[in-house]
C-alpha positions as YAML, in Angstrom:
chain: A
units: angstrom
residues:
- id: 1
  name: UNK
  ca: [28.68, 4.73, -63.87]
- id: 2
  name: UNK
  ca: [25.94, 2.57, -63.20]
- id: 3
  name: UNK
  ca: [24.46, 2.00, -59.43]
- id: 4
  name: UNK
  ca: [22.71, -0.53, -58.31]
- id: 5
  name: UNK
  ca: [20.92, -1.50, -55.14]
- id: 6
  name: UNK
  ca: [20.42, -5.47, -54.48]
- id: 7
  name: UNK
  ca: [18.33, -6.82, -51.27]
- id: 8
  name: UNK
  ca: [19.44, -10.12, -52.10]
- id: 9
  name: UNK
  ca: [22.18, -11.85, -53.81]
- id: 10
  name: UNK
  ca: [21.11, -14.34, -56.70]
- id: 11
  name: UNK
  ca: [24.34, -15.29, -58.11]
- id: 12
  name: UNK
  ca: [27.84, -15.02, -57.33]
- id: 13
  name: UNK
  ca: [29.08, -11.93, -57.64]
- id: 14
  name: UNK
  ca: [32.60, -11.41, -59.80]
- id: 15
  name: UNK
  ca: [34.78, -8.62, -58.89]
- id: 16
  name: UNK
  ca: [37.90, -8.31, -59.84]
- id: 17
  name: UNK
  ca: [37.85, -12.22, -60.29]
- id: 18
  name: UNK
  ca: [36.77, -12.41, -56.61]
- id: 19
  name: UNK
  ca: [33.75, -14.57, -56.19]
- id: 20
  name: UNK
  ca: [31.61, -13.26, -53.11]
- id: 21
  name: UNK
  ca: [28.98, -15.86, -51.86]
- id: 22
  name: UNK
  ca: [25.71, -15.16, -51.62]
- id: 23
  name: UNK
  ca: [25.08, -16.06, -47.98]
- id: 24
  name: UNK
  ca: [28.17, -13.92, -46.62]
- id: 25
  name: UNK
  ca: [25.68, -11.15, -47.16]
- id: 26
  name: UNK
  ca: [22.16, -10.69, -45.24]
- id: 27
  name: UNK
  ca: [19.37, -9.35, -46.42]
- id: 28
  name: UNK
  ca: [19.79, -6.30, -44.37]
- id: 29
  name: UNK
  ca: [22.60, -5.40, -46.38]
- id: 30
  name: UNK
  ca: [22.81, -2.92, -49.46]
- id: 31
  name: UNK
  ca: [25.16, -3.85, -52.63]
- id: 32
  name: UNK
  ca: [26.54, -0.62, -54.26]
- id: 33
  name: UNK
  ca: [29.10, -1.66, -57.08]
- id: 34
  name: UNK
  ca: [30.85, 1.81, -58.97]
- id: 35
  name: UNK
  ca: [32.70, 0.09, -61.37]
- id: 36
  name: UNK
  ca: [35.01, -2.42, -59.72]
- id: 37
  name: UNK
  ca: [34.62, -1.39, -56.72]
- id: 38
  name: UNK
  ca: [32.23, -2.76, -53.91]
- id: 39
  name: UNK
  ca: [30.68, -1.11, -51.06]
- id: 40
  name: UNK
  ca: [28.42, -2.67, -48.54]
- id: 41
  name: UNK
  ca: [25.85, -0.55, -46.34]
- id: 42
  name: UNK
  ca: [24.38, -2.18, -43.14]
- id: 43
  name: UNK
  ca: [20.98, -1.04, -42.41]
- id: 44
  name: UNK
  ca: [20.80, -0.75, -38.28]
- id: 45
  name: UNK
  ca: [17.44, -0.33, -36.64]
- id: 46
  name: UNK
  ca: [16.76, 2.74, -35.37]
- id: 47
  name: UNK
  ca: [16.96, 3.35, -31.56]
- id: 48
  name: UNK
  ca: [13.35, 3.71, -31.29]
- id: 49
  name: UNK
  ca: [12.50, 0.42, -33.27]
- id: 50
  name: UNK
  ca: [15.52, -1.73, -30.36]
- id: 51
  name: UNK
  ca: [13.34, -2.93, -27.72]
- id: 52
  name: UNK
  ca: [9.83, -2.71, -29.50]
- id: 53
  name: UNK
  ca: [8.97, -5.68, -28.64]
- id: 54
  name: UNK
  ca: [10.75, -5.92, -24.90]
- id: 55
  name: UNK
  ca: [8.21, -3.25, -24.67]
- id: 56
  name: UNK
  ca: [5.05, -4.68, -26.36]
- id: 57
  name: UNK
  ca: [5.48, -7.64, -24.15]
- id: 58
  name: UNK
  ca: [5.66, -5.86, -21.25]
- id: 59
  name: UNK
  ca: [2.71, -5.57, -18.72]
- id: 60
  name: UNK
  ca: [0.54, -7.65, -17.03]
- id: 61
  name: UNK
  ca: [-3.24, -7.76, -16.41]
- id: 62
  name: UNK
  ca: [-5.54, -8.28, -13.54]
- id: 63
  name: UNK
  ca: [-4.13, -11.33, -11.46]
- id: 64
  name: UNK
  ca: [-6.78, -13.95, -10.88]
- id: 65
  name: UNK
  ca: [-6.94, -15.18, -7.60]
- id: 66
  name: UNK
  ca: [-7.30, -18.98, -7.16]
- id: 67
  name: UNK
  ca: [-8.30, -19.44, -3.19]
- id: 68
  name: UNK
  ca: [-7.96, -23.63, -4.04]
- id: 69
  name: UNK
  ca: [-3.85, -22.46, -5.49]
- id: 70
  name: UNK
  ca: [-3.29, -20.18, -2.76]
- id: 71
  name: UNK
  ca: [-4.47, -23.16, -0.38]
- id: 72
  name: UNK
  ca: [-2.13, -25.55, -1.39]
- id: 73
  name: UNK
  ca: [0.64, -23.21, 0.42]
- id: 74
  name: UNK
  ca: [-0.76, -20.76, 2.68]
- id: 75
  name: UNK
  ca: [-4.14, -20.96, 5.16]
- id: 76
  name: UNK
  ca: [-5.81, -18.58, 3.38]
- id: 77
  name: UNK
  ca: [-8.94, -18.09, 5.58]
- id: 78
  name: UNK
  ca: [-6.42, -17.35, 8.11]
- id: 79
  name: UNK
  ca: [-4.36, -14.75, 5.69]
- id: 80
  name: UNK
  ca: [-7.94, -12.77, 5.33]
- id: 81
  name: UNK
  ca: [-9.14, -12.90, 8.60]
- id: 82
  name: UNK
  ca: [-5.94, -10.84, 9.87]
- id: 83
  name: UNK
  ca: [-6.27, -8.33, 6.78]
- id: 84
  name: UNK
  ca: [-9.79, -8.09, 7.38]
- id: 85
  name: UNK
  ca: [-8.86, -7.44, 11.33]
- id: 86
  name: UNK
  ca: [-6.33, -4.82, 10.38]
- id: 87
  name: UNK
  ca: [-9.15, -2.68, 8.54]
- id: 88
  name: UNK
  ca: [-11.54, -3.12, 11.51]
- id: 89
  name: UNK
  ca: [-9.11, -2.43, 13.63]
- id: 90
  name: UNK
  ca: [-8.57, 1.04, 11.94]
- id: 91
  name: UNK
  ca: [-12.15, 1.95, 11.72]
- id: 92
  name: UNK
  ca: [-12.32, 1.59, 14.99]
- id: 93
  name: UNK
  ca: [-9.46, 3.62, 15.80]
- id: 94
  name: UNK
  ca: [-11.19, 6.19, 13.53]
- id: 95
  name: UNK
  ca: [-14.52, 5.92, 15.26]
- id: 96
  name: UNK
  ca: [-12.90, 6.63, 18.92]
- id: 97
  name: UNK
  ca: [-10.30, 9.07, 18.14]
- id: 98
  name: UNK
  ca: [-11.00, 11.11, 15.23]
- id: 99
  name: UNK
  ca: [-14.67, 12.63, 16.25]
- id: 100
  name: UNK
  ca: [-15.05, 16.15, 15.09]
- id: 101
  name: UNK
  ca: [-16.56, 17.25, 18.64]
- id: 102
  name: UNK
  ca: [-15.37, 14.87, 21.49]
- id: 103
  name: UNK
  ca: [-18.30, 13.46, 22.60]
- id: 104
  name: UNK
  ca: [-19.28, 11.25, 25.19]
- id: 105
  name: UNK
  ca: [-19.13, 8.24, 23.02]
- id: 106
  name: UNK
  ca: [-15.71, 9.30, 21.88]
- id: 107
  name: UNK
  ca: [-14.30, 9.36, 24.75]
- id: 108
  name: UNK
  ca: [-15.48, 6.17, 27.30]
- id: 109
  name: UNK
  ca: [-13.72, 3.81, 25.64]
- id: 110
  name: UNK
  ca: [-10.44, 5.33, 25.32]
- id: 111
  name: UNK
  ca: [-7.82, 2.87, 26.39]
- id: 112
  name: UNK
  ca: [-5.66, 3.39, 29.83]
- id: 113
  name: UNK
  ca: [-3.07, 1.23, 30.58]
- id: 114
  name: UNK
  ca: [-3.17, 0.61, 34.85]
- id: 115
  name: UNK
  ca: [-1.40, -1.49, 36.63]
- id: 116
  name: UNK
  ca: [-0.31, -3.29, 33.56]
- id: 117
  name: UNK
  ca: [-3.87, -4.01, 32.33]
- id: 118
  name: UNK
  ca: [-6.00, -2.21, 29.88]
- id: 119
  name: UNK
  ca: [-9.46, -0.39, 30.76]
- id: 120
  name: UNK
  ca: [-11.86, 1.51, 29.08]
- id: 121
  name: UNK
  ca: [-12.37, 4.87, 30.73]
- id: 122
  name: UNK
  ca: [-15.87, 3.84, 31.22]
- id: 123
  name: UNK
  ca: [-15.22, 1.01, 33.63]
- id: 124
  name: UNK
  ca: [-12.76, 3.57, 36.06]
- id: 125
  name: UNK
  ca: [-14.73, 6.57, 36.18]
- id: 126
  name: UNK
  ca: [-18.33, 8.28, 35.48]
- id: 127
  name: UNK
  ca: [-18.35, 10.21, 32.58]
- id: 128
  name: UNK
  ca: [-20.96, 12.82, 32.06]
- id: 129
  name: UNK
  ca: [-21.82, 15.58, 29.56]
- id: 130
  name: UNK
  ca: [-22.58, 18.80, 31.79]
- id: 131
  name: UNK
  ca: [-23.16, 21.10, 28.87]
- id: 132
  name: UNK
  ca: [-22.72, 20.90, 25.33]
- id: 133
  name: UNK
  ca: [-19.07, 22.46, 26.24]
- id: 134
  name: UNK
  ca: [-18.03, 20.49, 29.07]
- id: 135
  name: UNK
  ca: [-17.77, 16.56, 29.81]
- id: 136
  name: UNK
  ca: [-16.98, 15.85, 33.47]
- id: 137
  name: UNK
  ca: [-15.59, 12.47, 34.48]
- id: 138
  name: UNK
  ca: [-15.58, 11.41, 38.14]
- id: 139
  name: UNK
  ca: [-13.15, 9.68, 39.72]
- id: 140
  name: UNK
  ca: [-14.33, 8.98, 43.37]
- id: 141
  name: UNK
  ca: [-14.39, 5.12, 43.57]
- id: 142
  name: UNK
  ca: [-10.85, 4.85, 41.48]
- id: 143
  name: UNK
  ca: [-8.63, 8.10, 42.01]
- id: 144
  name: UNK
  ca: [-5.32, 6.71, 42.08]
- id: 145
  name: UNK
  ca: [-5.87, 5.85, 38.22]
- id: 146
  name: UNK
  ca: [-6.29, 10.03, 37.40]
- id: 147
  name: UNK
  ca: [-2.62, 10.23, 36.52]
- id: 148
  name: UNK
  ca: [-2.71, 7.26, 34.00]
- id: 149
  name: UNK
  ca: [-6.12, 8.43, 32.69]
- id: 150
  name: UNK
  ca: [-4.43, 12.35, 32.31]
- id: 151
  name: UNK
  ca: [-1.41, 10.45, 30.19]
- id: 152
  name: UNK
  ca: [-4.19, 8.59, 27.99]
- id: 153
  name: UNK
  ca: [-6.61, 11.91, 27.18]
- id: 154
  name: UNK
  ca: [-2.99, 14.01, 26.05]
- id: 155
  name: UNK
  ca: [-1.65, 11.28, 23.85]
- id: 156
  name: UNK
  ca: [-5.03, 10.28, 22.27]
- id: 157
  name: UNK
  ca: [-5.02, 13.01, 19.86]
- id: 158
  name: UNK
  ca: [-8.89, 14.12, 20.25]
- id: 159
  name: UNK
  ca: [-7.18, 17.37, 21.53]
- id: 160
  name: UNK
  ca: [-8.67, 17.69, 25.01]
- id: 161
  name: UNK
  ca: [-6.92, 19.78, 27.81]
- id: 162
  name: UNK
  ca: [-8.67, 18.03, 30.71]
- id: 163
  name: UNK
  ca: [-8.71, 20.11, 34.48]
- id: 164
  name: UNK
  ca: [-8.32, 18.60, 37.57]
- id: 165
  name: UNK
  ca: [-10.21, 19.42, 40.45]
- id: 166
  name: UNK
  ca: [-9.77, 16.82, 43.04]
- id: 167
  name: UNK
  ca: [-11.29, 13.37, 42.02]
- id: 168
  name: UNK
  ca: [-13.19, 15.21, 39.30]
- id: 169
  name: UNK
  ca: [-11.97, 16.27, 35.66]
- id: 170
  name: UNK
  ca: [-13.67, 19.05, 33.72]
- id: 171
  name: UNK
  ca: [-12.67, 18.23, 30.15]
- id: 172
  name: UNK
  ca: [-13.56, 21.39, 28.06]
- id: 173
  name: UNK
  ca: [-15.35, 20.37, 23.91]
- id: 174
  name: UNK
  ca: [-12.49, 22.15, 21.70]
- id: 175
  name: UNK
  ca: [-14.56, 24.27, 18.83]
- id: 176
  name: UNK
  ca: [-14.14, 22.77, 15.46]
- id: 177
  name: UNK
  ca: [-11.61, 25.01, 14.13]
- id: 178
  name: UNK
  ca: [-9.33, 24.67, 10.52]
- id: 179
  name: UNK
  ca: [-6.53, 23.39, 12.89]
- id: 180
  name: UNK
  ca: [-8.24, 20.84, 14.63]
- id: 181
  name: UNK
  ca: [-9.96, 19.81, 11.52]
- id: 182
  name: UNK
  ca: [-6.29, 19.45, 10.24]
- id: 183
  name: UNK
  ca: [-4.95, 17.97, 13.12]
- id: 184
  name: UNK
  ca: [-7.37, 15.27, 13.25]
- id: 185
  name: UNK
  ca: [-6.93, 14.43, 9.25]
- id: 186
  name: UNK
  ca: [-3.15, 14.21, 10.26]
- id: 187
  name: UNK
  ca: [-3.99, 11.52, 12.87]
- id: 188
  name: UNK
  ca: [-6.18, 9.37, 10.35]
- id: 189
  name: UNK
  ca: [-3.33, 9.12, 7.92]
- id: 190
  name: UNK
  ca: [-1.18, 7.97, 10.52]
- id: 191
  name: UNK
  ca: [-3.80, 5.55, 11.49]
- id: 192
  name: UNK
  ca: [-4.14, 4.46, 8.07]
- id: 193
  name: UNK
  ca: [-0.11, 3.95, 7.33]
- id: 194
  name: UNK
  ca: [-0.10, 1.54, 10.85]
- id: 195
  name: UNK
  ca: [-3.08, -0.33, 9.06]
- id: 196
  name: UNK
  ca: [-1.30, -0.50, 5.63]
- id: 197
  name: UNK
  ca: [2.53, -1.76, 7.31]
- id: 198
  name: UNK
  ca: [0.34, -4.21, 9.41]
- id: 199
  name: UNK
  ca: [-1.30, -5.65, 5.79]
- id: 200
  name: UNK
  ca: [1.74, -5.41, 4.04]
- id: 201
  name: UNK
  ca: [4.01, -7.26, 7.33]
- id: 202
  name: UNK
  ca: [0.94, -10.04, 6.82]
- id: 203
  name: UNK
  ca: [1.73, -10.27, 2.82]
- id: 204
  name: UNK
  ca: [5.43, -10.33, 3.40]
- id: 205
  name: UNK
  ca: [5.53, -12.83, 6.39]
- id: 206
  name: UNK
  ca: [3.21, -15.61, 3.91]
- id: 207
  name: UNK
  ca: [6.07, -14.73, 1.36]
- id: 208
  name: UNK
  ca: [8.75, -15.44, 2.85]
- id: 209
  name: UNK
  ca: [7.09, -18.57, 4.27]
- id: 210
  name: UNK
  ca: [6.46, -19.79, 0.91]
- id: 211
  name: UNK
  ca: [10.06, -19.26, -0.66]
- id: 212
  name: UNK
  ca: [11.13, -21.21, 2.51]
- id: 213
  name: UNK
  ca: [9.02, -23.95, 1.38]
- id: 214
  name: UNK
  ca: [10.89, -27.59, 0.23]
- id: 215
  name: UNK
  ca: [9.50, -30.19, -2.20]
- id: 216
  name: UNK
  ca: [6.86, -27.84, -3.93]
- id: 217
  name: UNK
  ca: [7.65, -26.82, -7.63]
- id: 218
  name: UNK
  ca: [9.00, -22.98, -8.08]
- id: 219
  name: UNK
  ca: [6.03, -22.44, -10.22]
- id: 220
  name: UNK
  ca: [3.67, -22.97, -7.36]
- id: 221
  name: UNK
  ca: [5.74, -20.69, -5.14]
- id: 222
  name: UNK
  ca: [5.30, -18.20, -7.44]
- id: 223
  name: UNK
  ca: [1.91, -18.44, -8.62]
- id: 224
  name: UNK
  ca: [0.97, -18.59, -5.51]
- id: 225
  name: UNK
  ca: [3.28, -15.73, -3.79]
- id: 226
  name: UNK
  ca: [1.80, -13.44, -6.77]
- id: 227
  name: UNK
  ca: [-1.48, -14.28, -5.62]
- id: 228
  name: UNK
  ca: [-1.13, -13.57, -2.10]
- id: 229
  name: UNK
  ca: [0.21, -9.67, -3.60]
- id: 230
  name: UNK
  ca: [-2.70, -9.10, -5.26]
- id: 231
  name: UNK
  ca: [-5.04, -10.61, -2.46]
- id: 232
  name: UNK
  ca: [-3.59, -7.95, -0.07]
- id: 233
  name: UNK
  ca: [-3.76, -5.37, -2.55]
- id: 234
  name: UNK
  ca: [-7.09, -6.03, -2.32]
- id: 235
  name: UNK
  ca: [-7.58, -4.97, 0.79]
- id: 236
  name: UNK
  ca: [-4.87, -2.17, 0.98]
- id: 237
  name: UNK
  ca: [-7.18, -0.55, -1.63]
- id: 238
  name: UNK
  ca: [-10.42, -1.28, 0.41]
- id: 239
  name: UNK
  ca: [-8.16, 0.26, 3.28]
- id: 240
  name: UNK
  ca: [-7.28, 3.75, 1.32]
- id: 241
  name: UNK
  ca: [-10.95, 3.94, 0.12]
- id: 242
  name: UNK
  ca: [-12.04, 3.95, 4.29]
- id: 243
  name: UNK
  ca: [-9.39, 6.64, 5.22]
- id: 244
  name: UNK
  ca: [-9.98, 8.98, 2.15]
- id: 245
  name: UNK
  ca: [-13.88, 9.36, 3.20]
- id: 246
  name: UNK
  ca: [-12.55, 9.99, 7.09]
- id: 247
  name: UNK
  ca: [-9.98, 12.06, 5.16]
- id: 248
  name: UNK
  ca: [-12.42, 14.40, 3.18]
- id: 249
  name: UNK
  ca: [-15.00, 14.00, 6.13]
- id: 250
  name: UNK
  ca: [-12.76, 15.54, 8.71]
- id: 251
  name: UNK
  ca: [-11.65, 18.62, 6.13]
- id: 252
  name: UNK
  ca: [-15.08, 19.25, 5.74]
- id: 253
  name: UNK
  ca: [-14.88, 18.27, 1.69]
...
């Protein structure tokens, strides 16, 4: 018996005065002839080797942004300037609300809502540090807004339990304890997640703007669309960076 193993047909084959073509057979496939008969073996790639190259062009790198591209669809000062204003707007939110003693500072420009308008506790009321434990804020010229002012020092999350005594409230300085330290790193992530929905509601709004868009080429839209991702990613990242110092800051790392 003699066995042999082609890659490629030459020449017709004869068996059994059957003529097999060379090109009905690949070059993926194995001849075995034993004696008269004929026996062809399909090599399959492997499982691992199927989608090698789905996978090896997979991935992207850094997108470059192209402010001129991105200006051709979108007013991308504009885009910035309310990203930008989201951040701020969180670091100041951090700044008021998140102080690790509640200090005078921390505390007069706390927002309350009066009479439909919005004050800073500084312009209703005298606010004065009596001891290092004890702010007092007086209310003589403006008590009917004490109620409004009480709502505003409970929900600000600088956990102060302010007493009345007529026009006059005592606010005791909580010590810095593990649950207040805790407590106040639970309010900068929520911070933090209003100031990432507000950047991301920006990206999505330009977005959806864009694929809205009539007699621009699909390539633009989506060049440009891509851009605007990475653009706000840009400052989603800046925005993470700002509330994982407050984070560590607050937790005393």
């Amino acid at each position: 018996m003699v066995t042999r193993l082609l890659s490629r047909v030459i020449i017709p084959l004869c068996v059994n005065s059957k003529i097999i073509k060379p090109n009905l057979i690949s070059e993926h496939e194995k001849i075995i002839t034993i004696g008269t008969n004929l026996t062809t073996l399909r090599n399959y790639a492997k499982s691992k080797d199927r989608g090698k190259d789905k996978k090896s062009s997979k991935g992207g790198g850094k997108v470059d942004i192209n402010p001129t591209m991105i200006s051709e669809l979108v007013p991308i000062e504009k885009l910035k300037s309310r990203c930008h204003n989201a951040i701020e707007k969180m670091k100041e939110d951090f700044a008021k609300n998140l102080s690790l003693r509640s200090t005078t500072g921390a505390i007069d420009t706390l927002q309350i809502k009066y009479d439909g308008k919005d004050y800073e506790l500084q312009e209703l009321a005298q606010i004065v540090r009596k001891n290092p434990k004890t702010l007092v804020i007086n209310f003589s010229s403006f008590p009917q807004v004490i109620p409004d002012v009480l709502k505003a020092i409970h929900s600000s999350g600088l956990n102060l339990n302010p007493q009345q005594d007529g026009t006059t409230l005592y606010v005791p300085v909580p010590k810095v304890t593990k649950e207040h330290r805790e407590a106040l790193a639970k309010n900068a992530k929520s911070l933090f997640i209003q100031c990432r929905d507000a950047v991301k509601d920006i990206q999505n709004e330009y977005i959806k703007k864009n694929k809205k868009q009539t007699g621009v080429s699909e390539d633009l839209v989506f060049n440009v669309n891509k851009q605007i991702t990475a653009l706000c990613d840009e400052y989603l990242n800046e925005a993470k960076s700002i509330y994982e110092a407050k984070h560590n800051e607050l937790l005393g790392k």
